[in-house]
N, C-alpha and C positions, 0 to 999 in steps of 0.2 A: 555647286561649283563656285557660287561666291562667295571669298570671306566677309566676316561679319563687319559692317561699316567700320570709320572710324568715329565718327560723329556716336554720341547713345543713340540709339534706336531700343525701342520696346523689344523684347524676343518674346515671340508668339510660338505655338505648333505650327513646324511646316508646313502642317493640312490645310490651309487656307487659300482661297483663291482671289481674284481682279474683276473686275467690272466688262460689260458687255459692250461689245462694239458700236462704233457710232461713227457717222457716214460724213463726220468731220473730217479735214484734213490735220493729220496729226505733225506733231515737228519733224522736220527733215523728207518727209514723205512728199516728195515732188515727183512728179510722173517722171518728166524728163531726165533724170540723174537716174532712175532704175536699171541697174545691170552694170552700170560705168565706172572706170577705174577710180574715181573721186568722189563714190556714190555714199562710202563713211565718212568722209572728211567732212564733204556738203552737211552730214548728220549730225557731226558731234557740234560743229560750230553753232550749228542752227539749234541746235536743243539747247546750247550754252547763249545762244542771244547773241552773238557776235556778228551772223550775217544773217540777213534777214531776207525773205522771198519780197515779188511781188503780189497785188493787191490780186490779180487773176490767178494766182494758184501757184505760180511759176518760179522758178529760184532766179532763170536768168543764167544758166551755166556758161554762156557761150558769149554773152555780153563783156563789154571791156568796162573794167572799174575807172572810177574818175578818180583822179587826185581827193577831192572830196570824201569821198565814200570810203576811201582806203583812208586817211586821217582818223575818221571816225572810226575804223574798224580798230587800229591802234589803242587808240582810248580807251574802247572798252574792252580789247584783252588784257591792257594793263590797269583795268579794274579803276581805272580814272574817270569816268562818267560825268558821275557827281561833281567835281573839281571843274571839270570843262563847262557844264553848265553856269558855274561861276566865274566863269569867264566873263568880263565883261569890258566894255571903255574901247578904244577905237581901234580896228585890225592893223598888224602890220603889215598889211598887204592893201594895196590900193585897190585891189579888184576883188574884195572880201568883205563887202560891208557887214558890218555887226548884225544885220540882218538876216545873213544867211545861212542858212538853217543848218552848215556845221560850222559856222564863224568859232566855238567858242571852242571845239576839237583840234583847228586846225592851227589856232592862236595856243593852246598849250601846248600844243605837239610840235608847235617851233619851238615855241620856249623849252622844251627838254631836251632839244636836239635828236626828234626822233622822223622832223622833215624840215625839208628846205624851200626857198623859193627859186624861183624861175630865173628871177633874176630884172635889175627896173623897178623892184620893188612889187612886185605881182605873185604869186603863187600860181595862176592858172587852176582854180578849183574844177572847174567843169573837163581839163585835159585827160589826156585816159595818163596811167602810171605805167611804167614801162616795166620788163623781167627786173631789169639791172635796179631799178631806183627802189621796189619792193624789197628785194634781195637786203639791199644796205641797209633798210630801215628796222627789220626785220634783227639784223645781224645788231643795230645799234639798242633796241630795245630790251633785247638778251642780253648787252653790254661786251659785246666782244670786236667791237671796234677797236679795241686796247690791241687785237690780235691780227688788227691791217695796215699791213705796210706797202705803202706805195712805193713802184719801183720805178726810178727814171724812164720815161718814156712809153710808159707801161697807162693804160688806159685807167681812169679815176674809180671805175667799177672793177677791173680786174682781180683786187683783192677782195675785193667785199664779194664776189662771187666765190672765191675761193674758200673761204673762210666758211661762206654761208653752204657750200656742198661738204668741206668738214663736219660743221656741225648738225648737217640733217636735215638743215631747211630746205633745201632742194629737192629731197629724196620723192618719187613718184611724181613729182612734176609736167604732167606729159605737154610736150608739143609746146613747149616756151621757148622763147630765144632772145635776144638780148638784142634792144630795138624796139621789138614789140610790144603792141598793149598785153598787158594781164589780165588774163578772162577772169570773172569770178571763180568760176570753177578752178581754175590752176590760184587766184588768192586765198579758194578756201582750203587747200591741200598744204601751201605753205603757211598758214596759218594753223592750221592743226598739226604741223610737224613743228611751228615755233612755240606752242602754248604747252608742250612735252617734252621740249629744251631744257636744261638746268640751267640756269642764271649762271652770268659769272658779275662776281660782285669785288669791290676792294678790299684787298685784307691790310694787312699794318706796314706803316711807311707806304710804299709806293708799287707794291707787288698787287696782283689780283689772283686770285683763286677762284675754281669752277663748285658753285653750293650744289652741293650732288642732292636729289630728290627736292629741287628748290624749284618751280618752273611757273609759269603765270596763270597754266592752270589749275595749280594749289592754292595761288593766290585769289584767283578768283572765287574759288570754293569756301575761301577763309578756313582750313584746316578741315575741309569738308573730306570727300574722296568721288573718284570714279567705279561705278560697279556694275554687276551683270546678274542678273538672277531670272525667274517666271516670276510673273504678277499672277500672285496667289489669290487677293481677296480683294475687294472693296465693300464696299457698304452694303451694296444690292445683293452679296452672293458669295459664295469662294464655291472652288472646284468641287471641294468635298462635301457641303452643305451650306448652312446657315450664314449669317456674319453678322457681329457684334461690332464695324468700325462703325463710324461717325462718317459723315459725306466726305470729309476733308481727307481722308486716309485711305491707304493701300497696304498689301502686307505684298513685299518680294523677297524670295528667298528664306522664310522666314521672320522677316522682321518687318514692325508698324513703320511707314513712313508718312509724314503729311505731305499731299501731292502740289501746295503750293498755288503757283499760277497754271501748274503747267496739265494735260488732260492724262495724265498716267492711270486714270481709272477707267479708260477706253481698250488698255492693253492687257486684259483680261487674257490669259492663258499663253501669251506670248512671252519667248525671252528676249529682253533689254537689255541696254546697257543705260544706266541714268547718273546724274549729277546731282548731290547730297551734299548741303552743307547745312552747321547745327546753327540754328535763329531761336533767338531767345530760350535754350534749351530743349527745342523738338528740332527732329532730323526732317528736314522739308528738302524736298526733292525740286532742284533746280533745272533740268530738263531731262530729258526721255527718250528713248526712239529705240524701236526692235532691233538685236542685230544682223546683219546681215549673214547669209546664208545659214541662219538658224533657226528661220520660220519660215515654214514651208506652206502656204495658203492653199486651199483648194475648195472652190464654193458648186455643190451639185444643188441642183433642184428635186424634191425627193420625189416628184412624177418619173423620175429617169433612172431611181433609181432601181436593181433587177431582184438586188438578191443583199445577207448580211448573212453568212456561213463563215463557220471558224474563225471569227473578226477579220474577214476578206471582205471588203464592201466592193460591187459589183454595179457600172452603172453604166446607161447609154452617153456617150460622146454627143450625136447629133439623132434629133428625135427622131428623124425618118429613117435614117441606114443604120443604127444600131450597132454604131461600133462600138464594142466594149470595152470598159477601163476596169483593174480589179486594184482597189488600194490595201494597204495595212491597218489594222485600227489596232492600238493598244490593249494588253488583258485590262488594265485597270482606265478605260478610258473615260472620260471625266466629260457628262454633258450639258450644258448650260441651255435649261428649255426656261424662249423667254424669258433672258434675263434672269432666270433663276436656278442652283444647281438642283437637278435630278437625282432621284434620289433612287440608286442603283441602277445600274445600269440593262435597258432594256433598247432590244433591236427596232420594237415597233415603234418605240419616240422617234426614231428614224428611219422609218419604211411610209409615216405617211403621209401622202401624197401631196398633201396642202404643205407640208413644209420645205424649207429652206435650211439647206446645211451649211456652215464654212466649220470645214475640217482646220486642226490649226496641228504641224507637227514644230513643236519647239527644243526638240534636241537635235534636230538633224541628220536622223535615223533612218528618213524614208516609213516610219510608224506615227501615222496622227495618234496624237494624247489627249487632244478636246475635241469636243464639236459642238458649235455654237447652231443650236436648232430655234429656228423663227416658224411660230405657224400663228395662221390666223385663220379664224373659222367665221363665214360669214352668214348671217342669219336676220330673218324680220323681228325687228322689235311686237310681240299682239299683246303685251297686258304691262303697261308702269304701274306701282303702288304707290 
């Protein structure tokens, strides 16, 4: 279902699979955001490095952004990082010493015209940022400021909200209002609806035009792309047997990717959607994360479970009352024992009782296509050599 990168990628045989799970927390995977209207938006930002959780596990959905925090989110969707770092020599803001740990975000991001200050000469870093003041900055960084007209007596945000629900920045927004702080979670939805924006840029004389397929998250990728495939293989394994990558590599959809910084070889038999751009000639994947409502989890204990008939797995709910559950399993279902694939498929690697199943279905069929089996077998050490 994915096309082929744009970036080179190596093309491999499909047959390959991804790496085994691992009881990390993977990008985007925040308890709290499961099930919620903002629960991809939280994802794609957070696999692209633009908002980042807390140290306890937590995204923080419901938390209001500070002036601060939102500067620097700017920065680095406009791929300006590096630049602000070199930032340097004294704020223009009196309450922004050079010291402070986005001084040098918050000082370029005046300088572009992409925020303002409070006014006294102050910024107020630590204040939360309102609907309205997002919206404009949002609208000015995609450059369609060109497209607000202020109307006598008409409120200093009025158009910049207009402008910004034209162009899409708004869209899925829930529960914002103009006034109010901006929760992360509502920054990270309008930010992942401005980083899929087309630029508008100046064309010749004094006209501007909208660069159609031009958006900041292109930019970021450096002519990379976004895509969706199964993680077919890693180093340890693939679905179908063996594997010849290297630690660094994953095959999705058929094609070699280096996994970068990011943990893409925990996503073993799940479908993605990840971020690929080409570094130094290899396609290195810039972030990761399952898609939603396309992997369907379900972990039995194999003490529970009753029966595997016609690929119908049959298993108790709760140990005492024996309520039953009957799942689908795939004809060609693909098992990874211990980290490693099986080699054809047999019922009793799954019937015993010492193991541990997570069923994975990755097309969203209501039919599991893996099952990641953990057994361990515990014994006395009686003779070392």
């Amino acid at each position: 279902e994915s096309a082929p990168p744009v970036v080179e990628a190596s093309a491999v045989p499909s047959a390959s699979a991804a790496p085994t799970a691992t009881t990390s927390r993977m990008e985007g995977e925040y308890e709290e955001i499961r099930g919620k209207g903002y629960e991809s938006a939280v994802q794609r930002v957070s696999a692209l490095g633009l908002m980042t959780g807390y140290e306890d596990g937590s995204f923080g959905a419901e938390k209001n952004i500070t002036r601060a925090e939102f500067a620097a989110i700017l920065i680095r969707a406009s791929n300006l990082e590096s630049v602000a770092n070199m930032e340097t020599g004294p704020s223009q803001y009196s309450d922004v010493p050079s010291e402070h740990w986005a001084s040098g975000a918050i000082s370029l991001a005046t300088r572009l015209g992409f925020v303002n200050g409070m006014g006294d000469g102050k910024f107020e870093p630590e204040s939360e940022i309102t609907y309205e003041q997002a919206a404009k900055t949002f609208v000015c960084i995609l450059g369609y400021s060109v497209m607000v007209k202020q109307q006598p007596g008409a409120s200093w945000y009025a158009d910049y909200m207009r402008v910004a629900s034209q162009i899409g920045i708004l869209k899925s927004v829930q529960g914002a209002q103009v006034g109010q702080p901006l929760t992360r979670a509502q920054a990270a939805v309008m930010l992942d609806n401005t980083i899929n924006t087309d630029i508008m840029t100046m064309a010749e004389g004094d006209s501007y035009q909208i660069e159609r397929g031009s958006t900041l998250l292109n930019n970021l990728l450096d002519n990379g792309d976004s895509l969706k495939g199964v993680v077919e293989a890693n180093s340890d394994t693939s679905l179908t047997g063996t594997s010849s990558l290297v630690k660094e590599e994953v095959i999705i959809g058929g094609y070699r990717y280096n996994v970068g910084t990011t943990n893409a070889a925990d996503y073993l038999g799940q479908y993605v959607q990840f971020f690929v751009k080409d570094e130094d000639g290899t396609a290195t994947i810039q972030g990761i994360f399952p898609v939603k409502n396309r992997n369907e989890m379900l972990e039995v204990d194999g003490r529970d479970i009753i029966s595997i008939t016609n690929n119908k797995l049959t298993y108790a709910t709760e140990e005492n009352d024996f309520n039953e559950e009957t799942e689908s399993l795939s004809d060609s279902l693909a098992v990874i024992y211990n980290g490693k694939a099986y080699p054809g498929y047999s019922e009793q690697v799954l019937l015993s009782p010492a193991a541990k199943l997570k069923l994975i279905d990755n097309s969203g069929d209501g039919v599991y296509d893996v099952a990641m089996v953990r057994e361990n077998t515990i014994a006395k050490v009686e003779r070392v050599n």
